[in-house]
C-alpha positions as CSV (number, residue, x, y, z in Angstrom):
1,X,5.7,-8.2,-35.8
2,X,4.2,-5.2,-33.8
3,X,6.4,-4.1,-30.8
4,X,4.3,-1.1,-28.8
5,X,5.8,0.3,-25.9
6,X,4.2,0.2,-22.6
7,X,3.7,3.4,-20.8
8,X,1.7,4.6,-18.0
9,X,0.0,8.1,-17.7
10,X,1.3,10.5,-15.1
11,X,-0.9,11.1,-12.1
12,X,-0.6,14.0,-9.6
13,X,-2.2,13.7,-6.4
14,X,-2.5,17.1,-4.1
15,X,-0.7,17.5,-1.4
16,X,2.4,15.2,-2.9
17,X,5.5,14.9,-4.7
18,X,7.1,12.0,-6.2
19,X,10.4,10.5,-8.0
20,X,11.7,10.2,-10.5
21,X,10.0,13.2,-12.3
22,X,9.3,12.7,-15.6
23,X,6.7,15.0,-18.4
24,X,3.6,12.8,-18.8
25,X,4.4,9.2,-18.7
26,X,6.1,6.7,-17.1
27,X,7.9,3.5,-18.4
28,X,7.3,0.1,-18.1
29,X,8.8,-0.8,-14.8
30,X,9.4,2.1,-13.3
31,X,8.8,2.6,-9.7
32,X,7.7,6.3,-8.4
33,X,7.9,6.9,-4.8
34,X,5.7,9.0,-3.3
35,X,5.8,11.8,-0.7
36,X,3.5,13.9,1.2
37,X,4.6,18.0,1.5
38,X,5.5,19.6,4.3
39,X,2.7,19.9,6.8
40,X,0.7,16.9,5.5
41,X,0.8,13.0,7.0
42,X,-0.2,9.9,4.7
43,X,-3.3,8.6,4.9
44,X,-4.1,5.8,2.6
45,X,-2.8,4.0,-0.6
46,X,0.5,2.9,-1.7
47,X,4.1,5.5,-1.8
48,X,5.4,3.5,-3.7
49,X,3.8,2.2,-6.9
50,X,5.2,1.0,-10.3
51,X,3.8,0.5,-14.0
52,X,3.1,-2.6,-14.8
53,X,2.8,-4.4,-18.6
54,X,-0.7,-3.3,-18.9
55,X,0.0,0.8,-18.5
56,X,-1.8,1.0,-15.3
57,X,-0.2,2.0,-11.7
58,X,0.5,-1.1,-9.4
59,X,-1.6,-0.5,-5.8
60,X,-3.8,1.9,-4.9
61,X,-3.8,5.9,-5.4
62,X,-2.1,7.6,-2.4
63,X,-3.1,10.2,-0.3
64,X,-2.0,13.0,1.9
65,X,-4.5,14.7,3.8
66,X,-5.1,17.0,6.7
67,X,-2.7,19.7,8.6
68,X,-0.1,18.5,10.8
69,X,2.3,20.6,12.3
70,X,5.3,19.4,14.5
71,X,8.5,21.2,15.4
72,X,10.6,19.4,12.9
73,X,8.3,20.9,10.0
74,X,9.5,25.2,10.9
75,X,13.0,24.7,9.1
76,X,11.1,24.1,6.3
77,X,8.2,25.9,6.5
78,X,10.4,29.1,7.3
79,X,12.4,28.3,4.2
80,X,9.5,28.4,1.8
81,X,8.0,31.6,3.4
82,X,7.9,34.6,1.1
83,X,7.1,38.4,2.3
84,X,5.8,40.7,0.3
85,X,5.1,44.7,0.9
């Protein structure tokens, strides 16, 4: 008898971050949530998406697109903001 393990590839989509973080593949069952980085709304696809028995990503790819600035985003804008001479 031949047990293989089902994994699913990691995928990185711009503009996003997800967890858990893991090198370059996901197990079986594992849900990764999604979410877009500062400055950026959702668009389209699914957050959250999980790897099902066949290796492939349940839902559709998500994306983050566009600029979108409110007041809530400076505190971390400001903290990622690097000056150099």
């Amino acid at each position: 008898m031949v047990i293989s393990v089902v994994t699913c590839l990691k995928e990185d989509f711009p503009n996003m971050t997800f967890a858990p973080s893991t090198p370059d593949t996901h197990d079986f069952n594992t849900t990764i949530i999604y979410t877009c980085d500062v400055g950026y709304q959702y668009s389209s696809g699914d957050l959250v998406r999980t790897c099902d028995a066949t290796g492939n990503w349940s839902g559709a790819e998500p994306v983050c697109d566009g600029r979108y600035w409110s007041f809530s985003d400076i505190p971390a804008l400001v903290n990622n903001f690097s000056y150099q001479r």
